[in-house]
Steps between C-alpha positions, in 0.01 A plus 500: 500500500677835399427790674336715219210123554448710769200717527450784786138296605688194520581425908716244615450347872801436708467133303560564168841594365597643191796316293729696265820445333786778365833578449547806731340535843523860686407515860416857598341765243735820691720685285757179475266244387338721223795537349600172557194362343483820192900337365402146557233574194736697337773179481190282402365369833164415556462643903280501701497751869359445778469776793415489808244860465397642192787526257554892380345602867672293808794562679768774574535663198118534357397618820779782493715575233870480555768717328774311264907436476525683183823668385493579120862697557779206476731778622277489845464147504826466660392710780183305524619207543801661732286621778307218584833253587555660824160482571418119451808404688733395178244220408443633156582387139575815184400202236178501682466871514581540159282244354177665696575821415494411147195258498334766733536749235391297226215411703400851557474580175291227407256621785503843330442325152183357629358812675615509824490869592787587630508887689720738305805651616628871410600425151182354438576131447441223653625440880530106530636449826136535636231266493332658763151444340526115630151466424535563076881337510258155619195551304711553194717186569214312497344605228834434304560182664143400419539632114810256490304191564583475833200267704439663820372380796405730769381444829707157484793467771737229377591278862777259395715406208488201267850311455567214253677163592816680444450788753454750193190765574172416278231688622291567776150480772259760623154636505252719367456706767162637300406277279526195712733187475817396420715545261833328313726645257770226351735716344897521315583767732434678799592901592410572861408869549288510781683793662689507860349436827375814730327266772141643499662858628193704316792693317314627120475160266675313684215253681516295207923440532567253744768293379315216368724496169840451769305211648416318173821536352654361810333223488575381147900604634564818430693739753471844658689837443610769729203399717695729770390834309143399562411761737407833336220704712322772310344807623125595532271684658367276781209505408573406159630224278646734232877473499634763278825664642637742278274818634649425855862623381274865610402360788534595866455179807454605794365362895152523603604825693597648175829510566717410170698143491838615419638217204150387400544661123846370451611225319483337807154600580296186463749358773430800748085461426552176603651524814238750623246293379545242747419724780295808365331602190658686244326829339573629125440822291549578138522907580827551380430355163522861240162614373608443131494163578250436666243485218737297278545210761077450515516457125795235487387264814148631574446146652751642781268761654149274458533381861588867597162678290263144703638627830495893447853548535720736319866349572639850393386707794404214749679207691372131447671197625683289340606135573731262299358168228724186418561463181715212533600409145314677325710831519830219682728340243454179615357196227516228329827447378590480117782343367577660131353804303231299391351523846466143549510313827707247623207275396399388119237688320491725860580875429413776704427905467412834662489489885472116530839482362817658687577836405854523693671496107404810471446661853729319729332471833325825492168572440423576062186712639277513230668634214771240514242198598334621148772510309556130565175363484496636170820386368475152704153444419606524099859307516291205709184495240766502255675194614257326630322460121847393344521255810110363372608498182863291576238244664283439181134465465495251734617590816143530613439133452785408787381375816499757791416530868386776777817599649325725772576389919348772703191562534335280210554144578225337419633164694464721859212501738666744696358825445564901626392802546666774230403794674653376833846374299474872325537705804723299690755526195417868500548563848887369436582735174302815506616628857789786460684354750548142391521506064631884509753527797581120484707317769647151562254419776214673309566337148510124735233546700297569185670258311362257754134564498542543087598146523203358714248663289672340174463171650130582605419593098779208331281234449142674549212615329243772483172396730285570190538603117438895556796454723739364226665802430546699842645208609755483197560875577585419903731211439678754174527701786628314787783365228604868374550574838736235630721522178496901599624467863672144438713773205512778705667217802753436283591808420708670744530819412317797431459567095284648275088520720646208676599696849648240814476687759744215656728601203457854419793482255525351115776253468687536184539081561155483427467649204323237306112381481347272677299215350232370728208170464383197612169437670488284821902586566507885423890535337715828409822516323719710309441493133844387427478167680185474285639565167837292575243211587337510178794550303594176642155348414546607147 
């Protein structure tokens, strides 16, 4: 039964499943897996996507725009690339800067060609490096990815991988969330893009990132990236979701006396917030911000002052508090890690793009905000589509026809009578990662005693299942989440230093020893390891 069989009265009780076979599968309908699934056509892939929401409308970057890595200059590009080094902690690769910048550009261009309307700058052209109009950059991703023949199913969370006899990735499970049932996609290939993980923290878009892409990939054997850099906090009004920080570089923090919080608006500044945060509230105004520009920043991120205009506030003459949102790795570094420029896993037929896929190549350990986070999932998203459809094609027409498996452990065994309760697995893995004082200012005792709890709730989810069907996927989601966050802390153990957003408060200092990445997996023993003892192993394998 094909998809376009389908009709919108059709509905499909959680019995009946829904059978497909093609050469690409995408997993996530973000930025990454549009363009994953828009060059997969191009090379002559029949794809089909799969998203969790509503591809064109869910996640980070619909729901609020994002500016863009864009440097048309070459003779800047060495400065580009320059000052983010020091930042990231050493971690990054040129050849991987280079190469985004120029897909990224490329990219743009093509967005421009199809009528994205990009704001103007003085001279009149076109400014690329901002997308800020999130909503359009989706809706005209899908449209495109739709005009390419691309077979879209919304509303459909994919909840474990399909693996041949061999080990090689073939497919994948989930549901239809809306339309009822089950659903199976036997495929060639497989591009993950289902984003990083931001634990349910309420940040913009991000409810719908939770890291289930890290856990399915881990269980068909694929390993972890810089999961250290994994704790990026945004901020927002607290009464607010909305995590747009550029307008705060005007801002003035201060105590609940009034009295101004001297550091707050430095560099440093998220650090200071933080710290008062754990005993008082912090308060914010806009009123230095020059009139000139004060028009001009409603009409480039008017989604920034809704929750101001629903609460009668005018942030440029009055105070408002402000608190702090994880954002885990969805602004982090931290990913699945890929193993050549075709963004391909350590796995067969497994590639990976965007947020689910490490983005230390080209930010080191520190945080690619959004314009660097877009850049890749642009530029990953089309090198993975890419090689995933000359991956399909290397397999021949009948790589369909082999005989494949679920591969998923937590969560979905079907064998288990033990059941649990999401919700309850949800906050106990949130009360470990979204306090300041145990995943921002982390410790040796802190990072155990989490570590420790982390564990007890993976063995609680291992070999479970949801208590009903409507459950299937929340309970995906809390055991994505309980894994993210012991290869985060089991990393951020390991290393011993203080680099990039990964600050030890045990080791305040970065270690030129350990200048190297860290490669972290595994499911019931949680492992970390510097990529070199990874790469010299396969070498040897080869």
């Amino acid at each position: 039964m094909s998809v376009n069989q389908l009709t919108s009265e059709q509905s499909l009780t959680s019995d009946s499943h829904l059978d497909l076979e093609t050469d690409v599968l995408v997993i996530g309908g973000g930025p990454a897996g549009a363009w994953a699934a828009y060059n997969a056509v191009a090379s002559g892939a029949r794809v089909i996507l799969v998203d969790k929401g509503y591809c064109g409308s869910s996640g980070a970057t619909a729901s609020g725009g994002t500016s863009v890595w864009y440097v048309a200059n070459p003779d800047q590009r060495e400065m580009a690339m320059a000052s983010r080094e020091a930042l990231g902690g050493f971690l990054s690769e040129r050849d991987w800067m280079e190469r985004v910048l120029d897909r990224t550009h490329a990219n743009l261009h093509q967005l421009g060609g199809w009528g994205y309307p990009f704001p103007s700058n003085q001279q009149g052209q076109p400014y690329y490096p901002s997308l800020q109009q999130g909503a359009e950059y989706m809706r005209l991703m899908r449209k495109q990815v739709k005009k390419a023949g691309v077979q879209i199913l919304d509303h459909s969370p994919a909840l474990e991988l399909l693996a041949d006899q061999t080990g090689a990735v073939a497919g994948a499970k989930g549901i239809r969330r809306q339309a009822g049932g089950r659903w199976t996609v036997r495929a060639a290939a497989v591009v993950i893009a289902t984003g990083g993980c931001a634990f349910l923290s309420k940040a913009l878009g991000c409810n719908v990132l939770t890291g289930d892409g890290y856990l399915m990939a881990a269980e068909a054997g694929a390993e972890m990236s810089g999961m250290e850099f994994s704790n990026s906090y945004a901020l927002t009004p607290a009464f607010a979701s909305v995590t747009k920080g550029a307008f705060y570089r005007w801002a003035t923090f201060t105590y609940e006396d009034g009295t101004v919080i001297e550091g707050a608006g430095s560099q440093r500044g998220r650090s200071i917030i933080a710290k008062t945060l754990l005993t008082q509230p912090v308060y914010c105004s806009l009123h230095e911000t020059p009139e000139e520009i004060r028009a001009w920043m409603r009409t480039i991120q008017h989604n920034f002052f809704l929750p101001f205009d629903r609460k009668g506030i005018d942030p440029f003459t009055q105070r408002f508090p402000v608190t702090l949102r994880l954002e885990g790795t969805v602004r982090g570094t931290g990913g699945i890690r890929i193993i050549d420029n075709s963004c391909a896993t350590s796995v067969l037929g497994l590639y990976a793009a965007g947020d689910a896929a490490t983005r230390e190549l080209i930010c080191g350990g520190f945080t690619g905000g959004g314009s660097y986070n877009a850049a890749w999932a642009m530029s990953s998203g089309y090198w993975s589509g890419q090689a995933a459809a000359k991956y399909a094609r290397q397999l021949g027409a009948k790589a369909n026809q082999r005989q494949v498996h679920s591969i998923g452990q937590a969560a979905v065994s079907s064998d288990s009578n033990h059941t649990f309760n999401p919700q309850e697995v949800i906050q106990a893995t949130q009360a470990e990662v979204l306090p300041y004082d145990r995943n921002l200012f982390r410790t040796e005792q802190g990072l155990s005693d989490s570590l420790g709890r982390l564990h007890s709730l993976w063995r609680e989810v291992r070999h479970s299942t949801a208590p009903y069907y409507s459950q299937a996927l929340p309970a995906r989601e809390a055991a994505a989440m309980v894994a993210t966050a012991r290869w985060m802390y089991t990393s951020a153990q390991t290393r011993k230093e203080t680099r990039g957003m990964h600050k030890h408060q045990d080791y305040p200092q970065q270690d030129a020893n350990q200048q190297y990445r860290l490669i972290s997996g595994g499911l019931d023993t949680v492992w970390a390891k510097p990529e070199q003892e990874i790469v010299n192993k396969e070498l040897v394998t080869l």
